[in-house]
C-alpha beads as a LAMMPS data file, in Angstrom:
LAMMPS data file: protein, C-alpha beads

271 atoms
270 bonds

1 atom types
1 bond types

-500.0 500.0 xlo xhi
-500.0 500.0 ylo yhi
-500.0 500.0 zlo zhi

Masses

1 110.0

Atoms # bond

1 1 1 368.899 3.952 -418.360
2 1 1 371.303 4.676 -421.759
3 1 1 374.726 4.120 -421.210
4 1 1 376.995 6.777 -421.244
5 1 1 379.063 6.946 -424.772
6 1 1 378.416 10.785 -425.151
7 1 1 379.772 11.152 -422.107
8 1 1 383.033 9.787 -423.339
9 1 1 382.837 11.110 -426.592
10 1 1 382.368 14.591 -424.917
11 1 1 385.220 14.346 -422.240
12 1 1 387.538 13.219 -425.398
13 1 1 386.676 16.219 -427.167
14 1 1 386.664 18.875 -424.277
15 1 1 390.233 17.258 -423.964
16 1 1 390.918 18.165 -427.320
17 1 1 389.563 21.718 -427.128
18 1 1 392.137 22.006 -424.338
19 1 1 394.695 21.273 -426.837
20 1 1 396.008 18.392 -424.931
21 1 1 395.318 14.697 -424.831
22 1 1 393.162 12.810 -422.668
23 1 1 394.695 10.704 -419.614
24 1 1 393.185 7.328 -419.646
25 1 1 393.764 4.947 -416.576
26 1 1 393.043 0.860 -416.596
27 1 1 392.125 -0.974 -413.475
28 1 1 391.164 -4.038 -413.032
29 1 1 387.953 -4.575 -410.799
30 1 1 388.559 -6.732 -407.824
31 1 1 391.724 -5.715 -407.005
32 1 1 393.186 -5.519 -404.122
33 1 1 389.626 -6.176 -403.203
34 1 1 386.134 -5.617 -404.918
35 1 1 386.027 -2.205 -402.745
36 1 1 390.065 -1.397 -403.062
37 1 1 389.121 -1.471 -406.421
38 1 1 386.731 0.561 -406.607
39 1 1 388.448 3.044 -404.611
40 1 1 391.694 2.812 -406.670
41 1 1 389.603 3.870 -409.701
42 1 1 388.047 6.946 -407.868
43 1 1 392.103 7.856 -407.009
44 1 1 392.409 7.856 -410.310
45 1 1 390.166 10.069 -411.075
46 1 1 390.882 12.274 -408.191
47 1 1 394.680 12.454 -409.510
48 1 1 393.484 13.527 -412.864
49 1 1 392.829 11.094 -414.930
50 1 1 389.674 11.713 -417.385
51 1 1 388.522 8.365 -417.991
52 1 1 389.220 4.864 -416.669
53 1 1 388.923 1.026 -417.810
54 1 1 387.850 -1.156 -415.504
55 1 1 389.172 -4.683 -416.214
56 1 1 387.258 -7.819 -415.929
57 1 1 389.355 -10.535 -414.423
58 1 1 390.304 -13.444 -416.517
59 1 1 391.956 -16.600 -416.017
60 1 1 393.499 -16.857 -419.677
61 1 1 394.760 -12.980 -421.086
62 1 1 395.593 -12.362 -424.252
63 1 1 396.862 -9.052 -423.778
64 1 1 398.050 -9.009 -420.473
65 1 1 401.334 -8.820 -419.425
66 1 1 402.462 -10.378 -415.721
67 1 1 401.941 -7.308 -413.617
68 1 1 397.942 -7.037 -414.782
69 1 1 398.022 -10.843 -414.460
70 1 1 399.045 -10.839 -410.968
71 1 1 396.736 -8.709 -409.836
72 1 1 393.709 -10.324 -412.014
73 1 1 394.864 -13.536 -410.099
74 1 1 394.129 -12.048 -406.469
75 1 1 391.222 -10.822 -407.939
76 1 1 390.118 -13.711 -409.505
77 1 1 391.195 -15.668 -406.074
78 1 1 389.105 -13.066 -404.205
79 1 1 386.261 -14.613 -405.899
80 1 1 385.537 -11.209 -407.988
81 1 1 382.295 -11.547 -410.325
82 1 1 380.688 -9.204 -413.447
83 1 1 378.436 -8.405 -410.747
84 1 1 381.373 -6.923 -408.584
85 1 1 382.800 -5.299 -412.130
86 1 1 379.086 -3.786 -412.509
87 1 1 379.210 -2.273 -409.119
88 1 1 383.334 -0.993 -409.914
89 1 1 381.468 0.871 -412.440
90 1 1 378.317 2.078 -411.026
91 1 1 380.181 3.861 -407.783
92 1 1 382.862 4.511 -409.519
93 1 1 380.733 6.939 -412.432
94 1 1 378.457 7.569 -409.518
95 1 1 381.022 9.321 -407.408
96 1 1 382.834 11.142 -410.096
97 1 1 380.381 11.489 -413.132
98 1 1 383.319 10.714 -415.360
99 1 1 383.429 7.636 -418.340
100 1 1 384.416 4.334 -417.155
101 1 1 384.598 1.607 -419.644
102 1 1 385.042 -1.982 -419.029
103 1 1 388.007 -3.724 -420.845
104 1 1 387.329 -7.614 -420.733
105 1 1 387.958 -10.360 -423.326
106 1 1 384.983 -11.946 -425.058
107 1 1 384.519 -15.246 -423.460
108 1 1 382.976 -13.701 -420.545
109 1 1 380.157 -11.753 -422.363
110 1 1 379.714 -14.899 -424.268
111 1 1 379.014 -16.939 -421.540
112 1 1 376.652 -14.185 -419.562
113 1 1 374.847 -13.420 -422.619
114 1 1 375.260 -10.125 -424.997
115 1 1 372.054 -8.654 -424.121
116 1 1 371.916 -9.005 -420.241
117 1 1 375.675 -8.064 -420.461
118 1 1 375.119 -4.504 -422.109
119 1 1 371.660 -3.856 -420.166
120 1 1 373.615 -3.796 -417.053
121 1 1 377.023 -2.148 -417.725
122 1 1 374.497 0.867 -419.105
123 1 1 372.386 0.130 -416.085
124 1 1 375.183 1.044 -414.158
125 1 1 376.260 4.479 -415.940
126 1 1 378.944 2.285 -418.067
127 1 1 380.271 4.332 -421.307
128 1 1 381.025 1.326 -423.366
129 1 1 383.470 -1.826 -423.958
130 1 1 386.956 -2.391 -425.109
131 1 1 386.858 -5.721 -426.575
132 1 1 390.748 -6.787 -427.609
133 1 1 390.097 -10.250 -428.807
134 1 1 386.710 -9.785 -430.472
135 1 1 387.033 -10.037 -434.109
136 1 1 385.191 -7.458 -436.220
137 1 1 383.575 -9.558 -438.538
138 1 1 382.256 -11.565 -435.739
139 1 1 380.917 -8.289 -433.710
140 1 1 377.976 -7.811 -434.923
141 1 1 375.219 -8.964 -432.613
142 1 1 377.328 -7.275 -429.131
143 1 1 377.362 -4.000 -431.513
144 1 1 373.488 -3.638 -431.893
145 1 1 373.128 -4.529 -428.860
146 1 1 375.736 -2.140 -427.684
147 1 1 374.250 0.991 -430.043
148 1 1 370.899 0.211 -428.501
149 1 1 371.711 0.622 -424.835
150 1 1 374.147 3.532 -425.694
151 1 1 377.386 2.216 -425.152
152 1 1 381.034 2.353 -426.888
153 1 1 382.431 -0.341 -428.751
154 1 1 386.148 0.213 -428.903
155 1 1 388.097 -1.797 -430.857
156 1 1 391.949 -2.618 -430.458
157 1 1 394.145 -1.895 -434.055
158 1 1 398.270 -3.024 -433.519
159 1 1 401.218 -1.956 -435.457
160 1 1 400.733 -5.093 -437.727
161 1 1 397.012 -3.968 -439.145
162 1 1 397.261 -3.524 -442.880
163 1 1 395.445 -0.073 -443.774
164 1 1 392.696 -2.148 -445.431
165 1 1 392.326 -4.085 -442.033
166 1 1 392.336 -0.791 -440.267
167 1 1 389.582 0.851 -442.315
168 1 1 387.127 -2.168 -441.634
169 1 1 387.812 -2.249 -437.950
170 1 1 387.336 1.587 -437.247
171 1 1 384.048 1.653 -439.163
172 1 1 382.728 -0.513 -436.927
173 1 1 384.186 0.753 -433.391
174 1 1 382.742 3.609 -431.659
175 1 1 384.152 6.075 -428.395
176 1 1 387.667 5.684 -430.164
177 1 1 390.253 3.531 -431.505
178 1 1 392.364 1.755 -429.276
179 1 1 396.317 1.845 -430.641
180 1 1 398.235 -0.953 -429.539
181 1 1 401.645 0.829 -429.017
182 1 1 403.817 -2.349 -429.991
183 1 1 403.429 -5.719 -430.502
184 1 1 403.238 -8.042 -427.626
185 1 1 401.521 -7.609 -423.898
186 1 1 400.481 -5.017 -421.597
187 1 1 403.720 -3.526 -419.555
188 1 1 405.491 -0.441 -418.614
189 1 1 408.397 0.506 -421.030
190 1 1 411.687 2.302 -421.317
191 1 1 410.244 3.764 -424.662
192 1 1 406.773 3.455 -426.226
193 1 1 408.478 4.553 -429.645
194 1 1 407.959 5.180 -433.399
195 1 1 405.627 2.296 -434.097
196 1 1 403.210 4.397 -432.024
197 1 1 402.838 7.184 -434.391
198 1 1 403.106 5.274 -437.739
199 1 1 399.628 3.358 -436.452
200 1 1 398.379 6.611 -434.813
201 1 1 398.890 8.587 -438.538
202 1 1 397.530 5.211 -440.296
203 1 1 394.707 4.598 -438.208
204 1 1 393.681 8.525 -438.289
205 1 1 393.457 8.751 -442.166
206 1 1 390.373 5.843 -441.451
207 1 1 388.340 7.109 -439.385
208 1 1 387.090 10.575 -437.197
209 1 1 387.179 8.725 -433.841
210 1 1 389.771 9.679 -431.713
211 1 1 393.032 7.374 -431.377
212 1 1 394.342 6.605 -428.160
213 1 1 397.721 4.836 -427.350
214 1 1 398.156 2.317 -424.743
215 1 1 400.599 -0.275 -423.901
216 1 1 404.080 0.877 -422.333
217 1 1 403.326 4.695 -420.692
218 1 1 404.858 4.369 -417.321
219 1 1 405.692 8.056 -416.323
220 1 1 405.054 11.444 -417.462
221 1 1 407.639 12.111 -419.912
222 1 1 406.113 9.130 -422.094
223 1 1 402.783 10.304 -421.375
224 1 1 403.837 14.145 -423.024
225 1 1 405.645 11.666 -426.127
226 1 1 402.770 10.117 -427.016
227 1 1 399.967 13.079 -426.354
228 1 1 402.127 14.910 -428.649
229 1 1 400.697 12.654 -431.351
230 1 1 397.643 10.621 -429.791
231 1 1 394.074 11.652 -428.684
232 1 1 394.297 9.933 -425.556
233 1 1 397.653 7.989 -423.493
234 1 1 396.091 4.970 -421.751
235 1 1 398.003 4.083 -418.862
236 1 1 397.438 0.276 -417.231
237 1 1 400.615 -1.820 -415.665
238 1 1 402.045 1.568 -414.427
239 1 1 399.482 2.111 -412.112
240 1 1 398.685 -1.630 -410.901
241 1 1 402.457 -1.774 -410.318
242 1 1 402.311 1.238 -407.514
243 1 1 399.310 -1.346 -405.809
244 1 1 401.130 -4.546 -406.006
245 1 1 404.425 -2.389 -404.367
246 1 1 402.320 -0.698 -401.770
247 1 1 403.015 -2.030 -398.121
248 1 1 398.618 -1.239 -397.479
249 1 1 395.878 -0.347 -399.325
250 1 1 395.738 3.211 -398.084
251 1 1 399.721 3.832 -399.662
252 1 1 397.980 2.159 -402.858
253 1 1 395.146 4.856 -403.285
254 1 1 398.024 7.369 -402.124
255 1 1 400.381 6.115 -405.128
256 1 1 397.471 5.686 -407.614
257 1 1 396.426 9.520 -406.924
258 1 1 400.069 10.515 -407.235
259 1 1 400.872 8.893 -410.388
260 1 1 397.472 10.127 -412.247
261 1 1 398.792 13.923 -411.575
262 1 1 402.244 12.945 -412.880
263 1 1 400.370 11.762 -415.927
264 1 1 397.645 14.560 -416.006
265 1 1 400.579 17.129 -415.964
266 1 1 402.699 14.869 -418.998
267 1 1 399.688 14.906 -421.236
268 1 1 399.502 18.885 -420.723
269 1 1 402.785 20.006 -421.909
270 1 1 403.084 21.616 -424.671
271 1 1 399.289 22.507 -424.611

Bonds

1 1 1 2
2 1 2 3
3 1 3 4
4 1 4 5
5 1 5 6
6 1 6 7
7 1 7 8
8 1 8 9
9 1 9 10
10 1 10 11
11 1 11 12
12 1 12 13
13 1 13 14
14 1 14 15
15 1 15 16
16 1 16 17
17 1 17 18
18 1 18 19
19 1 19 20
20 1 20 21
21 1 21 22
22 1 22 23
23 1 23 24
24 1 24 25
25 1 25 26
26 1 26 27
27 1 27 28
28 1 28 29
29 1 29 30
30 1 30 31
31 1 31 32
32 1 32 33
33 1 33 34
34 1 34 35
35 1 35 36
36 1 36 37
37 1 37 38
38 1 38 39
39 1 39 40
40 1 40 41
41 1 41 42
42 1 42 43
43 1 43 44
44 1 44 45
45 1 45 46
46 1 46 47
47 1 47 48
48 1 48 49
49 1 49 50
50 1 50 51
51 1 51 52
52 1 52 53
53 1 53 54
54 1 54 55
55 1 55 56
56 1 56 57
57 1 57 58
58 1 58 59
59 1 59 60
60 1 60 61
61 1 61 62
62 1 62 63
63 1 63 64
64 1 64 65
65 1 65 66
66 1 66 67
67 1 67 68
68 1 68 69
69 1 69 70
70 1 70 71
71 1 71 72
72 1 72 73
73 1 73 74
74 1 74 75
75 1 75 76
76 1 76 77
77 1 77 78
78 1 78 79
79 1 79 80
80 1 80 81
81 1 81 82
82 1 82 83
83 1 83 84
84 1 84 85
85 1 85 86
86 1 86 87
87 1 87 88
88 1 88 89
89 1 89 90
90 1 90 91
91 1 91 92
92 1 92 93
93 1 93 94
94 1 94 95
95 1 95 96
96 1 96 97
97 1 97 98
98 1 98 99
99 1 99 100
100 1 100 101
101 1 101 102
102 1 102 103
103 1 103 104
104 1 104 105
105 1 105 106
106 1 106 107
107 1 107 108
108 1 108 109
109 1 109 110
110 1 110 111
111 1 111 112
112 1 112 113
113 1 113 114
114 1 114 115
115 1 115 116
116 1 116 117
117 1 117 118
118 1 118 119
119 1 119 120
120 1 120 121
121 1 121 122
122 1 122 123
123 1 123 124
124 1 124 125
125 1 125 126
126 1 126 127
127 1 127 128
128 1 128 129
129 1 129 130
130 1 130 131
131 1 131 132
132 1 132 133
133 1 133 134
134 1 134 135
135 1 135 136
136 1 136 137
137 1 137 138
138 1 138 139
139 1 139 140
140 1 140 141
141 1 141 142
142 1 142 143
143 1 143 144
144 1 144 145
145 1 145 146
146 1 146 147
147 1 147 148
148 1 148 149
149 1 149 150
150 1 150 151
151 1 151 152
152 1 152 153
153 1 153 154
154 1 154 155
155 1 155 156
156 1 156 157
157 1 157 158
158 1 158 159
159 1 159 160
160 1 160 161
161 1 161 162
162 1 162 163
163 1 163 164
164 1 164 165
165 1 165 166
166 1 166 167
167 1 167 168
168 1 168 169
169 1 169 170
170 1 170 171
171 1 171 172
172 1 172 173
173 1 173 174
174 1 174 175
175 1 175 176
176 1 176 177
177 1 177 178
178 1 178 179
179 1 179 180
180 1 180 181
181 1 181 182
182 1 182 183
183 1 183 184
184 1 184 185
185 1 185 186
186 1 186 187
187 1 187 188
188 1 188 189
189 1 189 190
190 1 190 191
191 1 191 192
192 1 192 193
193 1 193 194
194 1 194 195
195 1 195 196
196 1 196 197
197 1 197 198
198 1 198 199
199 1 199 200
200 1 200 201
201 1 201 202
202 1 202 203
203 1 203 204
204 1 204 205
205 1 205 206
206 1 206 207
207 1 207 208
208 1 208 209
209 1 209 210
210 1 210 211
211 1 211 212
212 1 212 213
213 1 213 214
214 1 214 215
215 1 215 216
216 1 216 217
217 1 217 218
218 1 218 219
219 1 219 220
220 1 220 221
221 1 221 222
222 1 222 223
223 1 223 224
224 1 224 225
225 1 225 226
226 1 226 227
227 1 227 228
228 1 228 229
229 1 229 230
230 1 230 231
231 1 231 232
232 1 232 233
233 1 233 234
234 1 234 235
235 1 235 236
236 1 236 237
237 1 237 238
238 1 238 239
239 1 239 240
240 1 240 241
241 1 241 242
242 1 242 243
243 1 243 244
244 1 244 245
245 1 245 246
246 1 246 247
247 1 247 248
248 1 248 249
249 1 249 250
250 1 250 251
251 1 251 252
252 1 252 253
253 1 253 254
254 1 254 255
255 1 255 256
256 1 256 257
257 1 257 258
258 1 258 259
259 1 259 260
260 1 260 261
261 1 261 262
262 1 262 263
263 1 263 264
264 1 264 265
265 1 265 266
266 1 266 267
267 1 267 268
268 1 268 269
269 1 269 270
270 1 270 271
């Protein structure tokens, strides 16, 4: 079975023809539990979003800021493995037939192996990987492997990337670019801000791929900021925040749901 990138790169585009940006939700697998997790992602979709990330627990983020690493903890402390993140992704695509990616750092791949790594997440109806800490010029190997089973590689550019650095990083990514809003770690924000749109225009003038800004979106009315300027708003701490604060699981799907049609209806105005 090919993975799914057309699939993403098609429900990016039909987002476009709808003159509007796509909604983009991050959860990590395993959380509250391997199937709370799995149905958290379906809320998502069920509230509107149009694709989701499904993160692969690790003990040592990069990216992460302390709500994501909480939950990654229980998960981890749950005893969640790629296996369970496989099976996130399998029911998750199989129940909605929408693009779920997997978001996980590198030394996890490395240590399952590239080839067995990629053969399953397309196995399992994946649409590709966002890889934050995986340099380009080291990439090479997970992308042919990647192209082969037909899955994304998405790449992570930050305010910082000099336009040179951006040019070699977006030739090599596939799906679309991911735009790190602002330096520093995953969190919800009181403004995402003008950085956003300087690296949106930059990273644009590289490459076709659609951009996509993540990193700070919390409600709707940052959500309609950046889709004003961005191909996609990716959404992560905002909606493991409304699980950690939920009294049950059930009030955690409820708030998850709730929260993805807030955001579906912010990255539709003006459309």
């Amino acid at each position: 079975m090919s993975g799914n990138i057309q699939l993403l790169s098609d429900t990016l585009a039909q987002a476009r023809n709808e003159n509007r940006a796509a909604l983009i939700a991050y959860l990590p697998a395993g959380f509250p539990t391997v199937e709370g997790g799995i149905e958290a992602v379906k809320a998502a979709f069920d509230g509107g979003a149009d694709v989701v990330e499904v993160g692969l627990p690790h003990s040592d983020p990069v990216l992460d800021g302390p709500v994501i690493q909480t939950a990654d903890d229980i998960a981890l402390r749950g005893g969640v493995k790629i296996a369970d993140v496989m099976r996130t992704v399998r029911e998750a695509h199989e129940a909605t037939g929408k693009p779920v990616l997997v978001m996980t750092y590198w030394n996890p791949i490395d240590r399952y192996g590239i080839e067995r790594f990629t053969a399953e997440l397309a196995e399992a109806g994946g649409a590709g990987c966002i890889l934050p800490d995986l340099p380009v010029e080291e990439s090479g190997v997970w992308r042919e492997h990647a192209e082969k089973q037909g899955l994304a590689t998405v790449f992570v550019v930050a305010p910082s990337s000099q336009d040179a650095r951006l040019a070699k990083i977006t030739a090599a990514g596939s799906g679309f670019v991911y735009a790190a809003s602002l330096m520093g770690v995953t969190g919800t924000r009181e403004s995402v801000g003008a950085q956003a749109q300087d690296l949106v225009s930059r990273t644009r003038a590289t490459t076709d791929l659609p951009v996509c800004v993540g990193l700070g979106v919390s409600n709707a009315a940052q959500a309609a900021e950046v889709a004003a300027f961005a191909d996609g708003v990716i959404v992560g701490s905002a909606f493991v925040k409304r699980m950690l604060d939920a009294p049950d699981e059930a009030e955690g799907l409820v708030a998850v749901r709730e929260l993805a049609a807030d955001l579906a209806k912010g990255v539709r105005r003006g459309a």
